[in-house]
VOKOL-413681 format. One record per residue (C-alpha): residue in three letters; x negated, y negated, z. Coordinates in Angstrom, 2 decimals. Example, Ala and Ser with C-alpha at 12.3 -4.5 7.8 and 13.67 -1.06 7.14 Angstrom:
2
residu;x;y;z
ALA;-12.30;4.50;7.80
SER;-13.67;1.06;7.14
END
This chain:
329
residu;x;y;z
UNK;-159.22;-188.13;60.05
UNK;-160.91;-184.94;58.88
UNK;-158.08;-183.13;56.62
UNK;-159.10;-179.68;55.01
UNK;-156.37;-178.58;52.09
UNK;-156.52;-174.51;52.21
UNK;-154.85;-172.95;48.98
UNK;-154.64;-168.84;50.53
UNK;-154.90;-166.97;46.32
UNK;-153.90;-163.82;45.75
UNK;-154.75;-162.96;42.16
UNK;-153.43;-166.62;41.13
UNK;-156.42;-167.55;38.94
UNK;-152.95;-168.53;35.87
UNK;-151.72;-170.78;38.67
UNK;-155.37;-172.43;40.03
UNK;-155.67;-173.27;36.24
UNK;-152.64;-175.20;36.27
UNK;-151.91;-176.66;39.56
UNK;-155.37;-177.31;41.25
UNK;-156.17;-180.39;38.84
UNK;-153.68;-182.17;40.45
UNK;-155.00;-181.36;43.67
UNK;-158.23;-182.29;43.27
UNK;-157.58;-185.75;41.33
UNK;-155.29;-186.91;43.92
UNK;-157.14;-185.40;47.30
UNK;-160.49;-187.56;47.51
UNK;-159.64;-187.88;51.13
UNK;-160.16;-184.02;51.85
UNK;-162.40;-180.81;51.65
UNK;-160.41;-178.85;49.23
UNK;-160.86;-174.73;50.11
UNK;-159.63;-171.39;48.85
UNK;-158.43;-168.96;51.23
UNK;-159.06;-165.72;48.91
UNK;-157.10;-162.68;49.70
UNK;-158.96;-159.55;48.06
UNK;-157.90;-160.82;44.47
UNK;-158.75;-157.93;41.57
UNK;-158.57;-161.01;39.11
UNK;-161.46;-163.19;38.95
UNK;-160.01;-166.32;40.60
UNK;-163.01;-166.09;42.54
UNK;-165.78;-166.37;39.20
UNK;-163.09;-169.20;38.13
UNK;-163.58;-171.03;40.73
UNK;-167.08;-170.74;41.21
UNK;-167.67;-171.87;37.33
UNK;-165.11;-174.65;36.63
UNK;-164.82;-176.19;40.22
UNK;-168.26;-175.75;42.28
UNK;-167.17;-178.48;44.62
UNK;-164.22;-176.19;46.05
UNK;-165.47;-174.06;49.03
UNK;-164.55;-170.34;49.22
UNK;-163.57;-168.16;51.90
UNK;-163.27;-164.49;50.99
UNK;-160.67;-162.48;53.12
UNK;-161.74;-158.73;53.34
UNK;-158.17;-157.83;52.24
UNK;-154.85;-159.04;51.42
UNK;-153.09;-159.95;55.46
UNK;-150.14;-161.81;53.73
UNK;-149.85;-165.18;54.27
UNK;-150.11;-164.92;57.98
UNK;-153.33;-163.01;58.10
UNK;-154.69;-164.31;54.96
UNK;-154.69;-167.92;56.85
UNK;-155.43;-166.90;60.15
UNK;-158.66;-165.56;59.18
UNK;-159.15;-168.39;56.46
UNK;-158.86;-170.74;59.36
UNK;-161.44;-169.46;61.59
UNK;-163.95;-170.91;59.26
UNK;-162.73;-174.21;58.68
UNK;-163.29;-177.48;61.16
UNK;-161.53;-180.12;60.64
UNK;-158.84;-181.98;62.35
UNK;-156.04;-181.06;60.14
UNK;-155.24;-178.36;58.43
UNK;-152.96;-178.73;54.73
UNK;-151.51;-175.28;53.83
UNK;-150.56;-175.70;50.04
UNK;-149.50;-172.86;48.23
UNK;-151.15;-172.33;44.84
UNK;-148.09;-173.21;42.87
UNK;-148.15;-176.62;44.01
UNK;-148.85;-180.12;42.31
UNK;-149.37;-183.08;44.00
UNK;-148.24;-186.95;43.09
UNK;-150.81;-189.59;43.31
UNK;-151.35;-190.94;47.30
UNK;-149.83;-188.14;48.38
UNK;-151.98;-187.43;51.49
UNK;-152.01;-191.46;53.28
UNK;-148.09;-190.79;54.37
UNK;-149.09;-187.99;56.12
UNK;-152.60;-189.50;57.52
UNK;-150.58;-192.56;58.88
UNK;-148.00;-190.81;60.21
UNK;-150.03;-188.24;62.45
UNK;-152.39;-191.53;63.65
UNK;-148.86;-193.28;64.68
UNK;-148.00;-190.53;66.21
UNK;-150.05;-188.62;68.20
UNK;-147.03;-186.08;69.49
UNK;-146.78;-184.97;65.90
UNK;-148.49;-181.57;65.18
UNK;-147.28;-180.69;62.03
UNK;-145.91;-182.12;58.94
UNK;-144.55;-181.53;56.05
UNK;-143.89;-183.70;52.34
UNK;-141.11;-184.47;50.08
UNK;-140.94;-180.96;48.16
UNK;-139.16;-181.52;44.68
UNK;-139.21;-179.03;42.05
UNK;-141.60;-178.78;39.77
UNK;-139.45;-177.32;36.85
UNK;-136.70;-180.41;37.71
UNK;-138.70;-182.81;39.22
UNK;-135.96;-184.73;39.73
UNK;-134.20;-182.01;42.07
UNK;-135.19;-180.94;45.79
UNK;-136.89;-177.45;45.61
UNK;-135.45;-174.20;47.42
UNK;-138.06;-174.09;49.84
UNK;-138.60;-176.94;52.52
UNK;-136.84;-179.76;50.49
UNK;-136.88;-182.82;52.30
UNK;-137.55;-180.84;55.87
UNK;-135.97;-177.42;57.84
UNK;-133.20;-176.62;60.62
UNK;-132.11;-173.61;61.25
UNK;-128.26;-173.04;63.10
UNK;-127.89;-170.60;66.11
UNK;-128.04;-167.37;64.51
UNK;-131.29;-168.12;63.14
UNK;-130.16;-168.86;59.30
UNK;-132.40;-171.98;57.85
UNK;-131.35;-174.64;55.31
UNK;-132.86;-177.67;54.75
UNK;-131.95;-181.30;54.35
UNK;-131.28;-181.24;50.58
UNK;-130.92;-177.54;50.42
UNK;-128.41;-175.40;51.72
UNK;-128.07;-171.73;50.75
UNK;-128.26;-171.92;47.10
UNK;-126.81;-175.75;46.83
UNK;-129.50;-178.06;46.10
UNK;-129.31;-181.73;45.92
UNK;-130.64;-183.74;43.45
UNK;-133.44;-186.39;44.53
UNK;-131.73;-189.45;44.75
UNK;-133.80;-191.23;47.92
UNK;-131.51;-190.76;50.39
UNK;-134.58;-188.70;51.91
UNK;-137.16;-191.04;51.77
UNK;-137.37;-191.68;55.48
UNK;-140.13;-190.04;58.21
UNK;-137.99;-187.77;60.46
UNK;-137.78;-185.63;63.10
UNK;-137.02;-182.30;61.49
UNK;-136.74;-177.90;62.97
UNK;-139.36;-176.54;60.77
UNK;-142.05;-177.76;57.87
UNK;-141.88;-175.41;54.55
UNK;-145.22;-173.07;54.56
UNK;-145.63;-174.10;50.99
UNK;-147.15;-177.54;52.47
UNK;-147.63;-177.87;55.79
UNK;-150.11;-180.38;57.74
UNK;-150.75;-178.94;61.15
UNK;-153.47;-180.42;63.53
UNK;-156.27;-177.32;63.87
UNK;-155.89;-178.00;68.26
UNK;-152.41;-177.19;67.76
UNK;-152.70;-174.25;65.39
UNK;-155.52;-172.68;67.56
UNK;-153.23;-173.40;71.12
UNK;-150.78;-171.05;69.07
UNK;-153.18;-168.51;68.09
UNK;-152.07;-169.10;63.97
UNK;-149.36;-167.23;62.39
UNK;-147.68;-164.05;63.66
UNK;-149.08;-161.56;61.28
UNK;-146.64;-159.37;62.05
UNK;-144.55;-161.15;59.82
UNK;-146.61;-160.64;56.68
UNK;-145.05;-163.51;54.83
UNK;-141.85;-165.85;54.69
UNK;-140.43;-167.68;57.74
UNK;-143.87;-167.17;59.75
UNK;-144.15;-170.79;59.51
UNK;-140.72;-170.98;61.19
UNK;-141.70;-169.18;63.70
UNK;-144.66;-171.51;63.82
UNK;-142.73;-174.49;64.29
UNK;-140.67;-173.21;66.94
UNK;-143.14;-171.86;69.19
UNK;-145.04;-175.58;68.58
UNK;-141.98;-177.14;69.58
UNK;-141.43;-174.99;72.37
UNK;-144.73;-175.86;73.83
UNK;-143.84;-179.90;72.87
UNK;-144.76;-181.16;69.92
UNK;-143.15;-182.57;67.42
UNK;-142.89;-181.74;63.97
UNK;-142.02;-184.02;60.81
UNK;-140.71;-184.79;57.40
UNK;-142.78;-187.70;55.28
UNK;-140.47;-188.31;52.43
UNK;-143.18;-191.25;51.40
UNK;-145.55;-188.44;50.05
UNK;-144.47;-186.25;47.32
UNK;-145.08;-182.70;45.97
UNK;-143.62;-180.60;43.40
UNK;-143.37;-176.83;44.10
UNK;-142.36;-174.05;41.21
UNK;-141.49;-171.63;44.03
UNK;-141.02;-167.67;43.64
UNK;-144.44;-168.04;41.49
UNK;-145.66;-164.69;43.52
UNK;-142.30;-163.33;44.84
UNK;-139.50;-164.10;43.14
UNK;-135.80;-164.33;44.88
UNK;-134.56;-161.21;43.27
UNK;-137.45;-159.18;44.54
UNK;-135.89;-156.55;47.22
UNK;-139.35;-156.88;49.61
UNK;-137.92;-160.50;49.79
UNK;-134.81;-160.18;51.17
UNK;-136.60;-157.51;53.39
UNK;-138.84;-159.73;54.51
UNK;-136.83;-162.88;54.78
UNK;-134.04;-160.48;56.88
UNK;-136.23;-159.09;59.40
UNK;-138.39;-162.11;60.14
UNK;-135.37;-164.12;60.52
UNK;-134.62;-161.85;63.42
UNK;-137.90;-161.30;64.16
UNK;-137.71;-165.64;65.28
UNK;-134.28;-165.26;66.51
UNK;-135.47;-162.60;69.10
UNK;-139.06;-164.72;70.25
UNK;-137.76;-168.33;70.21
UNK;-134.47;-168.45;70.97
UNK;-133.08;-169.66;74.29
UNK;-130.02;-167.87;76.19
UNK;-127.93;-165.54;75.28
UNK;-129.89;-164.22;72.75
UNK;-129.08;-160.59;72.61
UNK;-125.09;-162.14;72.20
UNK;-126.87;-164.26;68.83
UNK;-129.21;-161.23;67.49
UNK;-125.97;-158.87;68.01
UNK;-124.01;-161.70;66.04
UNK;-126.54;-162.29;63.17
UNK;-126.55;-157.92;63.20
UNK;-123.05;-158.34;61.91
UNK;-123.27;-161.10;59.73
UNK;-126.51;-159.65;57.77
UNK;-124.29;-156.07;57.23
UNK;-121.40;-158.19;55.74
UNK;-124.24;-159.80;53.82
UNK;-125.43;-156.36;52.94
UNK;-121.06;-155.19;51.71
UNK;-121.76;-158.13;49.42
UNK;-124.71;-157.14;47.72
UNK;-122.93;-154.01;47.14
UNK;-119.90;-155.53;45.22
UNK;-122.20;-157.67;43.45
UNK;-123.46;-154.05;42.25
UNK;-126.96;-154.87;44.00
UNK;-127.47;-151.86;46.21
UNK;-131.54;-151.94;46.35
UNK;-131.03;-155.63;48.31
UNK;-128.28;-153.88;51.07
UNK;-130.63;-150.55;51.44
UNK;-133.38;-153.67;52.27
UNK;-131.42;-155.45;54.62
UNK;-130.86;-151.93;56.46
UNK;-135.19;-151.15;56.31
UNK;-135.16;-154.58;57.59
UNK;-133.19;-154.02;60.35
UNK;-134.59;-150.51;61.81
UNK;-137.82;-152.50;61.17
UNK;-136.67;-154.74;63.50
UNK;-135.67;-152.07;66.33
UNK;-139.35;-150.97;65.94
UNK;-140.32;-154.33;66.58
UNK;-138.27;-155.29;69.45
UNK;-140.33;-154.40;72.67
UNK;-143.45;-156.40;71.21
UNK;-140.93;-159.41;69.98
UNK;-139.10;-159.50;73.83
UNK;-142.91;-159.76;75.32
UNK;-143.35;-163.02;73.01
UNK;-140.72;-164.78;74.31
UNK;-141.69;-167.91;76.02
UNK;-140.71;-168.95;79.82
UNK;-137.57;-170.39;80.11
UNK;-138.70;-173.91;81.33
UNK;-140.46;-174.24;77.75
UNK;-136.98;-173.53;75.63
UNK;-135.44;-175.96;73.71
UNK;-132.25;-176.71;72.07
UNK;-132.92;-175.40;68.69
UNK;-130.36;-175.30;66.24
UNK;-128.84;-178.46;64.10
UNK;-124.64;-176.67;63.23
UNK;-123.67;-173.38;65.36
UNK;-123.08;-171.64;62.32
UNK;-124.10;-173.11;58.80
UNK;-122.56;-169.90;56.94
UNK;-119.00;-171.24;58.33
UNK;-120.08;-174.66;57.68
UNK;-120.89;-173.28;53.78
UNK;-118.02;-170.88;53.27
UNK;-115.65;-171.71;55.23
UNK;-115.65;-175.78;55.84
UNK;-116.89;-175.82;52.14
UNK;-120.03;-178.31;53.48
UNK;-121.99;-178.07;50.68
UNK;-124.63;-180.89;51.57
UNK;-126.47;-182.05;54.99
UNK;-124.68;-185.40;55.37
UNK;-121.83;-183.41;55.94
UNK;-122.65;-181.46;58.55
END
């Protein structure tokens, strides 16, 4: 099996100089590439100097993460694609799990790792932990992960599972799949695209899975960090942006529902004396209302939709039930 890792860098040449020797001493099963997106630094002479062996695609400009691997991808054959973010290190026989498991499985289109955190390696890691769900208003958690409660690495996710959604910051997808889904929405510039991803896959089928057997450690917010505004912009209107394409009946009763919950969301911010985040989650949502006549044409027949969400409502599960961790739910 033909497996092509694709970092996408965006003026990252501090993190290539830290993360991709782990990459390349445990990856002698793959083509290693770097997706470049317009960097101003010089990743690109980096590159070119310390690590000839890497292959370089240069993106005319900087798409995001959707558009930066989209057009990455158009250039790369192989049978599977591994989308690692460039704040990444990988564990020793990382990539076998995941060979193994797509060979046993043929059903399975995309994958993703154990994600632990780098900076408490010992600790699941914010984004993807040990695999994604969302509930039926579109929020995502994650087994080992939910909101800001994050479980410590103990092995009780050590299994191969069916999970919702793989974490973008490493995700396996077969290249037949990713083309039959024409790549990322690039509409969504970055953050839960690969949601989206998994839900239109899975809508169409296949399966996607969690291979707690292979091991990565993430630092996470390296290029967009958590108390950023444009991320809870972002992270607000895609999440409704994949509510509105994916989501099977009813849905204008959920989007209406998850309109309410994101402005009691946005009060919050305000008492927490954090008015830049509530003025994002209102750009996000007139964003959305641009959106909404191309997002309604996306949506797929109704024959293809599938039961998609793991807990009605994980916010009442979290505040109100006081279900802090997935074995609970």
């Amino acid at each position: 099996m033909n497996i092509a890792i694709v970092i996408l860098n965006w003026n990252g040449k501090v993190l290539l100089q830290q993360f991709l020797p782990s990459v390349i001493e445990h990856s002698n099963e793959a083509t290693i590439y770097l997706a470049d997106n317009a960097s101003s630094d010089d990743s690109i002479l980096f590159i070119e100097q310390q690590y000839p062996q890497i292959k370089i695609i240069k993106n005319p400009q900087n798409g995001g993460y959707a558009k930066g691997y989209n057009d990455a991808l158009k250039h790369i054959d192989a049978d599977v694609y591994c989308l690692l973010n460039s704040d990444v290190e990988t564990s020793p026989n990382w990539l076998t799990p995941i060979i193994n498991t797509f060979k046993k499985h043929p059903n399975t289109a995309i994958i993703q790792p154990k994600i632990l955190d780098y900076k408490r390696k010992d600790y699941f890691e914010y984004a993807g932990a040990a695999g994604g769900f969302i509930d039926q208003f579109g929020y995502p958690f994650c087994r080992g992960r939910i909101f800001n409660t994050i479980e410590k690495d103990l092995g009780q996710y050590n299994d191969t599972s069916d999970i919702f959604w793989a974490s973008g910051a490493c995700l396996f997808i077969r290249r037949q799949v990713f083309n039959e889904l024409q790549g990322f929405d690039e509409r969504f510039f970055a953050h839960m695209e690969e949601i989206d991803l998994c839900w239109r896959a899975k809508n169409l089928g296949h399966d996607v899975k969690y291979v707690g057997q292979s091991t990565v450690y993430h630092v996470g917010g390296a290029t967009l960090q958590n108390t950023n505004p444009k991320k809870t912009f972002l992270n607000f209107r895609n999440s409704l942006f994949t509510l509105t394409k994916n989501a099977n009946s009813f849905v204008f009763i959920k989007v209406l529902a998850r309109l309410v919950l994101d402005g009691i969301a946005g009060t919050k911010f305000l008492l927490e004396l954090k008015p830049q985040h509530t003025l994002s989650i209102l750009k996000a949502h007139f964003s959305f209302y641009g959106h909404l006549g191309y997002l309604l044409k996306q949506r797929p027949p109704k024959k293809n939709k599938i039961k998609y969400y793991q807990t009605p409502s994980i916010v009442y599960d979290y505040y109100v039930k006081g279900n802090r961790y997935y074995k609970n739910l």
